[in-house]
Structures are given as C-alpha cells and as structure tokens.
N, CA, C and O atoms as a printed pandas DataFrame, in Angstrom:
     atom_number atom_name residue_name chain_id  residue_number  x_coord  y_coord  z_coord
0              1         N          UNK        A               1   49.724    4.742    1.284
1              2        CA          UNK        A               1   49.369    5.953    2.003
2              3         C          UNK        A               1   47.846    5.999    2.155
3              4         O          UNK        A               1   47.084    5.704    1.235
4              5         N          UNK        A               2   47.448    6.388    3.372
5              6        CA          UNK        A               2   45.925    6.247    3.645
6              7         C          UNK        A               2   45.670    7.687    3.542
7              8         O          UNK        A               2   44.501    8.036    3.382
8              9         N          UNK        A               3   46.254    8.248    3.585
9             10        CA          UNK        A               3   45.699   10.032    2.594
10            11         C          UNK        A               3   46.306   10.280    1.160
11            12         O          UNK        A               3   47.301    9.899    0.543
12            13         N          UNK        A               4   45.214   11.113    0.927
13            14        CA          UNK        A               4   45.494   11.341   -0.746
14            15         C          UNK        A               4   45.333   13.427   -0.635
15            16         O          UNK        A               4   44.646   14.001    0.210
16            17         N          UNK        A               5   45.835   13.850   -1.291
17            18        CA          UNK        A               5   45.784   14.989   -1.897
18            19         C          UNK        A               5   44.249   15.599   -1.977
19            20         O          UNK        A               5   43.393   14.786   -2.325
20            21         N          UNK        A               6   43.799   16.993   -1.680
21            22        CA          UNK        A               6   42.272   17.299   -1.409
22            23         C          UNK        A               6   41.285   16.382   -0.224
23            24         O          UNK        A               6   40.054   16.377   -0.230
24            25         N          UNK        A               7   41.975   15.792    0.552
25            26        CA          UNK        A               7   41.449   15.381    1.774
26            27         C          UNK        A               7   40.793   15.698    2.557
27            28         O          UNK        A               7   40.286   16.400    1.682
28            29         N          UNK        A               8   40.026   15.992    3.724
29            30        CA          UNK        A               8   39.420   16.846    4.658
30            31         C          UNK        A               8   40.365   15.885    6.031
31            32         O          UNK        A               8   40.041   14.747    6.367
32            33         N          UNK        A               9   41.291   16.501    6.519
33            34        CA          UNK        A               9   42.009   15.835    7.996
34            35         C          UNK        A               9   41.963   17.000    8.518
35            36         O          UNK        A               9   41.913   18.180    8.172
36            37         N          UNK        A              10   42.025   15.709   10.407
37            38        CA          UNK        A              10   42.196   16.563   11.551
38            39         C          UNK        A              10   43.420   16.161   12.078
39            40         O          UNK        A              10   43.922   15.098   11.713
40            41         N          UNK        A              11   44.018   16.963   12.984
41            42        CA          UNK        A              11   45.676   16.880   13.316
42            43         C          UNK        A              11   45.391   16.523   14.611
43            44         O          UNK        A              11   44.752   17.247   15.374
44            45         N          UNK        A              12   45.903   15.270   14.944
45            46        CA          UNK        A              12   46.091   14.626   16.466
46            47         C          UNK        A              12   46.799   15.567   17.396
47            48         O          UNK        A              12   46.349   16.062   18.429
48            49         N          UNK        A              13   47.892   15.717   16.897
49            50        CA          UNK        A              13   49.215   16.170   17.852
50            51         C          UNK        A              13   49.650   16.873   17.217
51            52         O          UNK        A              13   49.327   16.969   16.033
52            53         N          UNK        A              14   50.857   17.874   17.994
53            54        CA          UNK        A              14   51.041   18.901   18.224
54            55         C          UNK        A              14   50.572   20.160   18.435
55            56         O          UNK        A              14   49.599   20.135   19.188
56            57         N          UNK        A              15   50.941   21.491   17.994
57            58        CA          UNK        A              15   50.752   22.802   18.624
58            59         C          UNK        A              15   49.514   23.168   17.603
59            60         O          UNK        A              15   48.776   24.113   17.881
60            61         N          UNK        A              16   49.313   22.387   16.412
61            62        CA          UNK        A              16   47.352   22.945   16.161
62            63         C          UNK        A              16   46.812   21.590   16.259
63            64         O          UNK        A              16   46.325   21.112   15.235
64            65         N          UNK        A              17   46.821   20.912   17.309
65            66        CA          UNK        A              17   45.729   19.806   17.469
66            67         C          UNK        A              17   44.632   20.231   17.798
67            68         O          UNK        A              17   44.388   21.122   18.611
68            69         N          UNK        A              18   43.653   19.385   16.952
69            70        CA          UNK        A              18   42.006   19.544   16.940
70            71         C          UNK        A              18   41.747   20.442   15.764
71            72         O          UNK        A              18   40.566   20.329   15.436
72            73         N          UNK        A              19   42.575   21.520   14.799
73            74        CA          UNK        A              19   42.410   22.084   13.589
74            75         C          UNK        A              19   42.071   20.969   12.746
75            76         O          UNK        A              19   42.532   19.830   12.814
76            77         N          UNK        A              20   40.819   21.627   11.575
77            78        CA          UNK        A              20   41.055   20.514   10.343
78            79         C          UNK        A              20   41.125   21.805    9.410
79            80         O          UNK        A              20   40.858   23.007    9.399
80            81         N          UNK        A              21   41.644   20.807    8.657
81            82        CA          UNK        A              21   42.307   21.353    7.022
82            83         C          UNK        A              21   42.196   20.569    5.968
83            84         O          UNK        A              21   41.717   19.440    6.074
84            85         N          UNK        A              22   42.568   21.002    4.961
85            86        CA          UNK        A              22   42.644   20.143    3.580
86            87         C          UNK        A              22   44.481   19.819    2.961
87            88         O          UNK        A              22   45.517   20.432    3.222
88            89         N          UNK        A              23   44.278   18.852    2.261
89            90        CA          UNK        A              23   45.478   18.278    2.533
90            91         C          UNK        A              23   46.469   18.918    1.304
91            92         O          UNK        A              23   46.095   18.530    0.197
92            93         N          UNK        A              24   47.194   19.468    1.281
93            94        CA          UNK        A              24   48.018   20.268    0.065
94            95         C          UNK        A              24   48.940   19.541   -1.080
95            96         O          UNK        A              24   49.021   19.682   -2.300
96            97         N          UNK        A              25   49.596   18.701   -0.127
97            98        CA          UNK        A              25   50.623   18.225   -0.636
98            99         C          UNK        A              25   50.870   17.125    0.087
99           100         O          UNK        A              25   50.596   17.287    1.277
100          101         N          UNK        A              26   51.366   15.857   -0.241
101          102        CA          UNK        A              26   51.978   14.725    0.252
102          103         C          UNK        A              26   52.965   14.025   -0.194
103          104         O          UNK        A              26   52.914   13.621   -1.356
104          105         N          UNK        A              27   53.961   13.758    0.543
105          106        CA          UNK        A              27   55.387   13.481    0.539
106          107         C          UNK        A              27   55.483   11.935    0.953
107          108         O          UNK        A              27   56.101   11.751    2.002
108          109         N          UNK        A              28   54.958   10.733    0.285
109          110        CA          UNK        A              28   55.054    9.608    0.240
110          111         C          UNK        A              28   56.535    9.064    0.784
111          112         O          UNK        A              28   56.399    8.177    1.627
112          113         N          UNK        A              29   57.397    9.276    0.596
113          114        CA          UNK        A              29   58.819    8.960    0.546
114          115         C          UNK        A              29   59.041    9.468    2.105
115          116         O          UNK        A              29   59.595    8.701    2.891
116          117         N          UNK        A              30   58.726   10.393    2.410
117          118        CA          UNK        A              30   58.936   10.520    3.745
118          119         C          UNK        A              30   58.245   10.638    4.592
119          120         O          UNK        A              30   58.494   11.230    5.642
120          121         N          UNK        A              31   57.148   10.044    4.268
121          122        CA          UNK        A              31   55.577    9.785    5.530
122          123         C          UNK        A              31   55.163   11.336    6.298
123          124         O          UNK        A              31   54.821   11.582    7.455
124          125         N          UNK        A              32   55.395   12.362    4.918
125          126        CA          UNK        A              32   54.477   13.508    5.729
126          127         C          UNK        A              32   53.662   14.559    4.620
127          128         O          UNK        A              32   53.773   14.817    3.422
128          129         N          UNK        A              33   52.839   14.972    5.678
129          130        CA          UNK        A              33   52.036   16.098    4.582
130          131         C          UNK        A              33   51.695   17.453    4.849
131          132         O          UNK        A              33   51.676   17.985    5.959
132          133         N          UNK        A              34   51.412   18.002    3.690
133          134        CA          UNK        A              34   51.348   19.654    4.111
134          135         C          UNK        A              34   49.775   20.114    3.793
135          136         O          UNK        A              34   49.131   20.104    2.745
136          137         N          UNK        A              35   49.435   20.526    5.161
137          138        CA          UNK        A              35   47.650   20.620    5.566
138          139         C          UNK        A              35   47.350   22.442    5.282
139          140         O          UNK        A              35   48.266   23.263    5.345
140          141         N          UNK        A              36   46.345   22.698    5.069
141          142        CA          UNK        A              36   45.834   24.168    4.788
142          143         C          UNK        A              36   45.911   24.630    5.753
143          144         O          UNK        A              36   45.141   24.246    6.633
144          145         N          UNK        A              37   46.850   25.639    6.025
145          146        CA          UNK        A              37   46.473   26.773    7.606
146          147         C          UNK        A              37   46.965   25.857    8.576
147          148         O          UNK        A              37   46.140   25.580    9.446
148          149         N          UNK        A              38   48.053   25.321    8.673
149          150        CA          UNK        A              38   48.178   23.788   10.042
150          151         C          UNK        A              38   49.903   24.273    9.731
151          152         O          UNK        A              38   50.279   24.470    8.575
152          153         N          UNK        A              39   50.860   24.426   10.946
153          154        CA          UNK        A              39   51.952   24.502   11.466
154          155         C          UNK        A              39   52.515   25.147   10.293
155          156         O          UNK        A              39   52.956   24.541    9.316
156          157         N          UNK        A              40   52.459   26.997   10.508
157          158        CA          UNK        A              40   52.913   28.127    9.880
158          159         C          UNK        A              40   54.724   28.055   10.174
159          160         O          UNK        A              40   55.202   27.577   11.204
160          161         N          UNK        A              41   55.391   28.525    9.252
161          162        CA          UNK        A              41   56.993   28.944   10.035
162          163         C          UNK        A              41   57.369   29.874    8.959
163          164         O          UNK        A              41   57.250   29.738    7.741
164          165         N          UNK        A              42   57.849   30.850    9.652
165          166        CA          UNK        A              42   58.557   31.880    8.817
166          167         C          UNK        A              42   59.947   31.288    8.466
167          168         O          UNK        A              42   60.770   30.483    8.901
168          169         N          UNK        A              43   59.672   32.440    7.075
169          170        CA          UNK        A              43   60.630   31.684    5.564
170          171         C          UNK        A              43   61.630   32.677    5.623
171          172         O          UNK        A              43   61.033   33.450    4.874
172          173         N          UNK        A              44   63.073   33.528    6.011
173          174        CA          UNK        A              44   63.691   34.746    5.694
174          175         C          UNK        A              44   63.774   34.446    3.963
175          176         O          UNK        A              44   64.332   33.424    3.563
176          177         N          UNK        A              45   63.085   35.571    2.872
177          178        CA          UNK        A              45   63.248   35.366    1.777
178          179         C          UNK        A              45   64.096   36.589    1.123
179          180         O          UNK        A              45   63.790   37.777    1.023
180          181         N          UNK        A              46   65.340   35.853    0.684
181          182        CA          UNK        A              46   66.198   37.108    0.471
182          183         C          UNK        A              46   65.753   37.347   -1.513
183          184         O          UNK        A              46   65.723   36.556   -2.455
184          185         N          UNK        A              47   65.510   38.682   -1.394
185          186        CA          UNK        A              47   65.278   39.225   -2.669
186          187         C          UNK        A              47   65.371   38.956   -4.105
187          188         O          UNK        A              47   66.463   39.172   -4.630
188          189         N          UNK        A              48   64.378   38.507   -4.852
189          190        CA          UNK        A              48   64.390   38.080   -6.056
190          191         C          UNK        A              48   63.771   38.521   -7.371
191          192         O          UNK        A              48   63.116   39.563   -7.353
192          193         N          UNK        A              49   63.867   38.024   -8.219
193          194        CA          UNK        A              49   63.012   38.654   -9.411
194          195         C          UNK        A              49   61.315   38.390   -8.741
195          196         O          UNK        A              49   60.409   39.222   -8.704
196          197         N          UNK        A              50   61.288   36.971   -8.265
197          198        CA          UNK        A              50   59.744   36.846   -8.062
198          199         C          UNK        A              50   59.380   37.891   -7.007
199          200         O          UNK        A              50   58.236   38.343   -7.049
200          201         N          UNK        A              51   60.259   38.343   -6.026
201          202        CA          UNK        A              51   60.218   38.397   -4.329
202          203         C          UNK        A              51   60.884   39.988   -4.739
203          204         O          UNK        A              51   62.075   39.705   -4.869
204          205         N          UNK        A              52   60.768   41.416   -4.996
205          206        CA          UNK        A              52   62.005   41.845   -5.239
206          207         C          UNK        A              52   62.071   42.780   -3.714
207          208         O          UNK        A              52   63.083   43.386   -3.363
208          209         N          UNK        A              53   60.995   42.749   -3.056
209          210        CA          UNK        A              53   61.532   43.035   -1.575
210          211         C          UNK        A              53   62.236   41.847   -0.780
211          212         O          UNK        A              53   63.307   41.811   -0.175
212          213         N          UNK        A              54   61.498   41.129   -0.943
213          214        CA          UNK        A              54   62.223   40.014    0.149
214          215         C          UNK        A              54   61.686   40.172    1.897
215          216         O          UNK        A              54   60.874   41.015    2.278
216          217         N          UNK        A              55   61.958   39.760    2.252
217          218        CA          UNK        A              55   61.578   39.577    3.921
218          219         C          UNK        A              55   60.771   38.104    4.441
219          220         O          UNK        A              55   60.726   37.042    3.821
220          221         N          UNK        A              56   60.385   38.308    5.294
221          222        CA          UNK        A              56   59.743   37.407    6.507
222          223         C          UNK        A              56   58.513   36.833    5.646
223          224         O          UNK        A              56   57.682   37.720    5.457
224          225         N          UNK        A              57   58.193   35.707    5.122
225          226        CA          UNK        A              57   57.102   35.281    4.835
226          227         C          UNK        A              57   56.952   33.635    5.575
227          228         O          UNK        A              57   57.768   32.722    5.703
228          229         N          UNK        A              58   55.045   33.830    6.093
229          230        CA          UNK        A              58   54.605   32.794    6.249
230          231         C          UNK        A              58   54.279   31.717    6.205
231          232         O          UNK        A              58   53.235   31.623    6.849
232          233         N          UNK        A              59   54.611   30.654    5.745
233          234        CA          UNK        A              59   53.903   29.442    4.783
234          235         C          UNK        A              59   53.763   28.243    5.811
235          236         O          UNK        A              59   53.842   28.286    7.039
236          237         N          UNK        A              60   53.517   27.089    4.921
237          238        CA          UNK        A              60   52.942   25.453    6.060
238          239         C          UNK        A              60   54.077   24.991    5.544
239          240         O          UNK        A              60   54.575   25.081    4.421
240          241         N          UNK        A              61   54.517   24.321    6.851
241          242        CA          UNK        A              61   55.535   23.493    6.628
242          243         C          UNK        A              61   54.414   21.755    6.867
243          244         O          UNK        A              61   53.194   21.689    7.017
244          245         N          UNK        A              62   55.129   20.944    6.830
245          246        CA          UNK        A              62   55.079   19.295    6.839
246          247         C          UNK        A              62   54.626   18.890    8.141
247          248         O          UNK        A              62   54.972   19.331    9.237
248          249         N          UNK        A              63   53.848   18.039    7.875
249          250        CA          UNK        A              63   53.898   17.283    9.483
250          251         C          UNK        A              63   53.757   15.660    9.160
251          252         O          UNK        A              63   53.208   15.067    8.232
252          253         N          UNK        A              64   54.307   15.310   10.036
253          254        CA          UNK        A              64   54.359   13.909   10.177
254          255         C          UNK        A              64   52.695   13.201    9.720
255          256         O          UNK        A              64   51.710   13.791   10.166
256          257         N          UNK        A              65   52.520   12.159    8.984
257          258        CA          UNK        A              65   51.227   11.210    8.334
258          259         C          UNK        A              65   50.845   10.892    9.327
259          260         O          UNK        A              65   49.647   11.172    9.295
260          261         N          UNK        A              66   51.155   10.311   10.587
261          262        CA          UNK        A              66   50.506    9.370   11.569
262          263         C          UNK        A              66   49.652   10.581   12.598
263          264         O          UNK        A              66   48.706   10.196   13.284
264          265         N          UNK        A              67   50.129   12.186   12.622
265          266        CA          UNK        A              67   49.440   12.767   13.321
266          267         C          UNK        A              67   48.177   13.428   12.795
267          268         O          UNK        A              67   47.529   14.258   13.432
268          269         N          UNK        A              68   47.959   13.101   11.888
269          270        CA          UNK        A              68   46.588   13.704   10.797
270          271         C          UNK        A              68   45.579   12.156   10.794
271          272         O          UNK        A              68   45.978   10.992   10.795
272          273         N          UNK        A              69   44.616   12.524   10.791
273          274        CA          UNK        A              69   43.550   11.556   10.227
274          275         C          UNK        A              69   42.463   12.250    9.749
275          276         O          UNK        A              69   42.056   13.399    9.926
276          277         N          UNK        A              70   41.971   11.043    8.923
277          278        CA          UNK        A              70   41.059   11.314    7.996
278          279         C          UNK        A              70   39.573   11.659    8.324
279          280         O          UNK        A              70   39.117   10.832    9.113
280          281         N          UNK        A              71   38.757   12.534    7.999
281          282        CA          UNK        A              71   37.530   13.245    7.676
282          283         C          UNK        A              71   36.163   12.492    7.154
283          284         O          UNK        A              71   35.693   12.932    6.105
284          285         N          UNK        A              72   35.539   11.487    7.739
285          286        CA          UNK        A              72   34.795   11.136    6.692
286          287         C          UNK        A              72   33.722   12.361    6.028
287          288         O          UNK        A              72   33.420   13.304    6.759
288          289         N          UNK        A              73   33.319   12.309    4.993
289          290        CA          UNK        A              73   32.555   13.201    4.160
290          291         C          UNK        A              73   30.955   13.225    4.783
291          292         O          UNK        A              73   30.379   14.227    5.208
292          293         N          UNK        A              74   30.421   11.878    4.717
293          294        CA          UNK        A              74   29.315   11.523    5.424
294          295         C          UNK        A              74   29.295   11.669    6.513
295          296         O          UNK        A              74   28.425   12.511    6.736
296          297         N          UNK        A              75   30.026   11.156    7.963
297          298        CA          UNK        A              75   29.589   11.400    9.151
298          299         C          UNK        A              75   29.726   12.198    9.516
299          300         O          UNK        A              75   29.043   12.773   10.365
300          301         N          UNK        A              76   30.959   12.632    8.848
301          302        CA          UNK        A              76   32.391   14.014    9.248
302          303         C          UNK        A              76   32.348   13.597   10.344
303          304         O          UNK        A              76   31.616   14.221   11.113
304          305         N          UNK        A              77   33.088   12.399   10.883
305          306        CA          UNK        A              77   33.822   12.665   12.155
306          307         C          UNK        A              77   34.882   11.994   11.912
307          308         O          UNK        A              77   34.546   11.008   11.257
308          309         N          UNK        A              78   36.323   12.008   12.148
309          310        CA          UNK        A              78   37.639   11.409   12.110
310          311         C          UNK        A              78   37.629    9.998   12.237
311          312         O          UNK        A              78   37.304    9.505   13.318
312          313         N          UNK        A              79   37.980    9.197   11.159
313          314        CA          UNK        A              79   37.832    7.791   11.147
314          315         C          UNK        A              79   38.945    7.158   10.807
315          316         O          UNK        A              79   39.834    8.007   10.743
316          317         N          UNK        A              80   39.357    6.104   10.556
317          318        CA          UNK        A              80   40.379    4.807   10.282
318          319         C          UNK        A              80   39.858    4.517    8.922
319          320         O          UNK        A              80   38.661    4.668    8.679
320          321         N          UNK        A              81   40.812    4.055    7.907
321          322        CA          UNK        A              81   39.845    3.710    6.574
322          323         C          UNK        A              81   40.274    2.572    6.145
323          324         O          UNK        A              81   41.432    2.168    6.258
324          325         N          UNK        A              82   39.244    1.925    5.565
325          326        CA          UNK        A              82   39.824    0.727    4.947
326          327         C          UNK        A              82   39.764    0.551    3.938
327          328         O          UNK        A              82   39.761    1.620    3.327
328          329         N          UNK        A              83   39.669   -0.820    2.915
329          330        CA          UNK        A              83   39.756   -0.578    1.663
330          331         C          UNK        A              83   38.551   -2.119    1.688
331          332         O          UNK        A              83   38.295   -2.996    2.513
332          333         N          UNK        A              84   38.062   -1.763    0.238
333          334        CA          UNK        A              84   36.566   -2.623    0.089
334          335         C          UNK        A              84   36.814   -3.070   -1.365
335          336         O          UNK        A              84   37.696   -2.367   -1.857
336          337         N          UNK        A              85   36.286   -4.108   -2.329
337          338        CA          UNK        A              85   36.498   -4.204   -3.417
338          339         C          UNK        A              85   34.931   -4.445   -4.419
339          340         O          UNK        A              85   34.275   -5.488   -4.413
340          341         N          UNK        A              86   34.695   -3.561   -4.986
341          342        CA          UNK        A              86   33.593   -3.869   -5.436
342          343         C          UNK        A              86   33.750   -4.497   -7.104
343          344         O          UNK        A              86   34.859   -4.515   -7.638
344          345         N          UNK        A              87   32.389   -5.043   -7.895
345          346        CA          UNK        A              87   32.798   -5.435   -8.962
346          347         C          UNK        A              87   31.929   -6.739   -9.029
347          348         O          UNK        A              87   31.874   -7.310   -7.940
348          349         N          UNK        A              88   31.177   -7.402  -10.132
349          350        CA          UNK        A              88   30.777   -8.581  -10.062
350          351         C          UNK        A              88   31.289   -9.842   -9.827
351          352         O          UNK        A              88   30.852  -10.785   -9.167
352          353         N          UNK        A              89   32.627   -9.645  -10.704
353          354        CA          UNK        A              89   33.025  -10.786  -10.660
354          355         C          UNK        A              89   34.621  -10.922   -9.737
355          356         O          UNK        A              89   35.062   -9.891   -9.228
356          357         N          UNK        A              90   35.133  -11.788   -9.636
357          358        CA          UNK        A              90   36.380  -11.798   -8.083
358          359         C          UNK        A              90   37.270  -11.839   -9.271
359          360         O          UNK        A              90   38.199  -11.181   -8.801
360          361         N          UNK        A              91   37.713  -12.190  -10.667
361          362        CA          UNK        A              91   38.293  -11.901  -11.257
362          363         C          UNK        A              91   38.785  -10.445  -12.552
363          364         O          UNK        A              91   39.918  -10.009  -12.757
364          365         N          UNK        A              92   37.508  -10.019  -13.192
365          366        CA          UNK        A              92   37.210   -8.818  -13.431
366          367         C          UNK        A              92   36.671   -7.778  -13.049
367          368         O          UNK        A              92   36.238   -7.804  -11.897
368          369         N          UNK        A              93   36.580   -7.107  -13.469
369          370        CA          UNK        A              93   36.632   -5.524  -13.407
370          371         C          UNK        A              93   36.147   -5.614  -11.583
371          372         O          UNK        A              93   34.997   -5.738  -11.162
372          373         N          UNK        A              94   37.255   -5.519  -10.864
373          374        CA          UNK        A              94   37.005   -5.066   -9.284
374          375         C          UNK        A              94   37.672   -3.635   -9.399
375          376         O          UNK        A              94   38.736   -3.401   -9.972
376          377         N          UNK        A              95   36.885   -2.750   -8.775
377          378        CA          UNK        A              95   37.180   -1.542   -8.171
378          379         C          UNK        A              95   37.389   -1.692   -6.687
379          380         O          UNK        A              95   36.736   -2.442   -5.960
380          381         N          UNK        A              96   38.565   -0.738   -6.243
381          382        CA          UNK        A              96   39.173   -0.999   -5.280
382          383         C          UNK        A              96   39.113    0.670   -4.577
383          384         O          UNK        A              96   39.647    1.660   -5.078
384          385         N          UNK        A              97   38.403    0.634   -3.445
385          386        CA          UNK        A              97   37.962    2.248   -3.150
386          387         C          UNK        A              97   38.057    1.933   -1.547
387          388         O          UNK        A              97   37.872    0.851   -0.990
388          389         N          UNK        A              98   38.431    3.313   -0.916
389          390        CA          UNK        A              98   38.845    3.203    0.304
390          391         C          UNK        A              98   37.587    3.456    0.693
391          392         O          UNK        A              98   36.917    4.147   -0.075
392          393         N          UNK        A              99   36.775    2.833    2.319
393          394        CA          UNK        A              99   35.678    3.051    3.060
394          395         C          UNK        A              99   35.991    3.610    4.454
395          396         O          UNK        A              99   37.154    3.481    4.836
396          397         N          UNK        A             100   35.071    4.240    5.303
397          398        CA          UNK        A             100   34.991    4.521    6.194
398          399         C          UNK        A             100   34.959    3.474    7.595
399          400         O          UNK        A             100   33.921    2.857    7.831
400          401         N          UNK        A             101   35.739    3.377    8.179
401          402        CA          UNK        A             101   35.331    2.160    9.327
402          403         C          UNK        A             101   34.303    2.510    9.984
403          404         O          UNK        A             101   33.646    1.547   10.382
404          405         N          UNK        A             102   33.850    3.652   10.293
405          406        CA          UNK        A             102   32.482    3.733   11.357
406          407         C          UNK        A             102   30.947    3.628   10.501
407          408         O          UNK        A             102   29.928    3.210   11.052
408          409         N          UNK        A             103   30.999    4.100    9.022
409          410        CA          UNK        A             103   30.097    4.210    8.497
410          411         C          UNK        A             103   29.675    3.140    7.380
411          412         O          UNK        A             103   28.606    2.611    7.075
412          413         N          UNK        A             104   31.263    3.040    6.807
413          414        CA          UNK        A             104   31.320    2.127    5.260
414          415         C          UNK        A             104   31.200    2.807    4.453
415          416         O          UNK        A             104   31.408    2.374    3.320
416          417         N          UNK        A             105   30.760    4.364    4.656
417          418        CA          UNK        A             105   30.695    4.997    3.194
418          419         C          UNK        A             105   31.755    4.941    2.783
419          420         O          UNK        A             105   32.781    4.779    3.443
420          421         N          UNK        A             106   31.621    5.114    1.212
421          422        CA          UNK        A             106   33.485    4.911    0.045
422          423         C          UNK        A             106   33.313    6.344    0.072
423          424         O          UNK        A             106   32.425    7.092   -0.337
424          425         N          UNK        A             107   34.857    6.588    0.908
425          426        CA          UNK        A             107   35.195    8.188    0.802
426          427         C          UNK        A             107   35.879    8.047   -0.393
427          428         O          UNK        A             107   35.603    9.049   -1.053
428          429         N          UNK        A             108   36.754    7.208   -1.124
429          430        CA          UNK        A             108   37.405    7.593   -2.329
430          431         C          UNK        A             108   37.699    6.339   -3.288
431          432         O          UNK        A             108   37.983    5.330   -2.642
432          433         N          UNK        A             109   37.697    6.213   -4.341
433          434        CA          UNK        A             109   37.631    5.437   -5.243
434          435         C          UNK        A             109   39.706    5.219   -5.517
435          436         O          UNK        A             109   40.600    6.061   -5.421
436          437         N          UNK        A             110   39.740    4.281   -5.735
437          438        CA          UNK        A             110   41.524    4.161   -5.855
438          439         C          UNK        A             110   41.899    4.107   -7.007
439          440         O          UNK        A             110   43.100    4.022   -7.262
C-alpha cells in the first residue's frame, strides 16, 4: 500500500475531487480508505445505550486507493512515491523509506 494512516491526500475522482484530507483509516484487504471530511453518507441509527435518541447521522464512508494520492510534505503538491534504501552497507542495517518522485524528499520512513 502506497498510503499509510495520518497521510496528507488529494482525491482524483469523484463528487469531492480536488478536496485534501488526512487519511483515517485504511482497509488493505480491500484497496480502500477513509479520508477526513471526503464522501459523507447518512447512517439511519436506530436507538441505543450509546445513541439513546437515534436518528440520521453523518459520517465518511471509503473510497477506492487508486482515487486518492499522496501529499508531499515539502513541495505539497500531489506526487507518485517511491521507495529509496538508505544505510552504509547493501547488506546491513538498510532503511527502507518511501520518497517523493518530484522532489526525493523521504515523506516516510517504512
């Protein structure tokens, strides 16, 4: 997965394209994620100990991985990421951290 959890993405497609958000939750197993404030749907919540009115509530549903991309931190503009390996030696201690394709900055350490 080329997003991780606390992300900064922007949404390609659909009905909030061009919103960015932060990334909430990610659902590996089924290639989608749930972005801050990005594709609202009302919940009918019938009455509970937590809920004891119940009704119509708001929340983010999922969107598909391939329509979000990533934020670089440094340029902040929406980039492709790759992965870089740093470390002295090609057998020990390599760190393996994802980079920015337009810039190279390491947005995240793996």
């Amino acid at each position: 997965m080329h997003i991780r959890r606390g992300m900064e993405v922007l949404v390609l497609a659909g009905e909030d394209r061009g919103k960015k958000g932060k990334v909430l939750k990610v659902f590996p197993e089924k290639n989608r994620v749930i972005v801050e404030g990005i594709n609202f749907i009302n919940r009918h919540m019938r009455p509970s100990q937590g809920m004891p009115q119940g009704g119509i509530v708001k929340k983010e549903a999922a969107i598909h991985i391939s329509n979000v991309m990533v934020i670089c931190p440094k340029c902040n503009t929406p980039t492709r990421t790759g992965v870089k390996f740093f470390g002295e030696d090609k057998k020990k201690s390599l760190t393996k951290a994802r980079v920015c394709k337009h810039c190279g900055e390491m947005i995240q350490v793996v």
